[in-house]
C-alpha positions, -999 to +999 in steps of 0.1 A: +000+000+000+015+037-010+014+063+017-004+096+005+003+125+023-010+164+023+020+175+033+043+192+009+078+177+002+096+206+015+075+207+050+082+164+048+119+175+038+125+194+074+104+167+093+127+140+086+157+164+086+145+169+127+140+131+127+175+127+115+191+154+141+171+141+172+183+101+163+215+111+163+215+130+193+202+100+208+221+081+196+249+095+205+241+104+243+237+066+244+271+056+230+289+081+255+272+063+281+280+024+270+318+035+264+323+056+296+361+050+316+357+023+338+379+026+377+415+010+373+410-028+388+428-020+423+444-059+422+461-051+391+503-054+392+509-024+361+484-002+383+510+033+397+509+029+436+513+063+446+490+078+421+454+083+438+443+114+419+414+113+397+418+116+362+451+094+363+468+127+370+467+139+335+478+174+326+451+197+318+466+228+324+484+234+282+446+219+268+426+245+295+452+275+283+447+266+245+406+264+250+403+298+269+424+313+240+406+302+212+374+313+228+390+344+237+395+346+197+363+340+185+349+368+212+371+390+200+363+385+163+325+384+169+326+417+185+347+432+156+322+418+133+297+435+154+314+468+158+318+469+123+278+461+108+273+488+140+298+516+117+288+507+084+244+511+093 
C-alpha cells in the first residue's frame, strides 16, 4: 500500500531532517554512556601505587590554556564583526 500525504515535500523534507538530528543525538548520548572509563582494577600489578588522583593525574593545564584562548578569539572577532555592521548602518 502507497502512503499519501498532504504535506508538501519541503515541510516532509525538514520533518525528517529533525528526525535525523534528534536520532543522532540519541544516539549519541547513548554511545557516551556504553563507552564511559571504567575505575583501574585496584588488584592489578601495572596499576602506579602512589598515584590516587582522579583523572590518572593527566595534565590539563596546556589543553585548558589553548581552550580559553581560542574562545577568547572567536569573542574578539564576533565583537569586531559587530562593531563593524554597528559603523557601516
Amino acid at each position: 500500500m502507497i502512503f499519501k500525504t498532504h504535506l508538501k515535500p519541503k515541510y516532509m523534507k525538514r520533518i525528517l531532517v529533525k528526525l535525523i538530528q534528534t536520532l543522532l543525538i540519541v544516539i549519541l548520548l547513548c554511545l557516551t554512556y556504553a563507552v564511559s572509563a571504567q575505575p583501574p582494577d585496584p588488584n592489578d600489578s601495572n596499576n602506579s601505587s602512589g598515584n590516587k588522583l582522579n583523572g590518572g593525574g593527566a595534565p590539563i593545564g596546556g589543553g585548558l590554556f589553548i581552550l580559553l584562548s581560542l574562545g577568547a578569539a572567536y569573542g574578539g572577532k564576533k565583537l569586531y564583526k559587530m562593531k563593524k555592521e554597528s559603523i557601516e548602518e
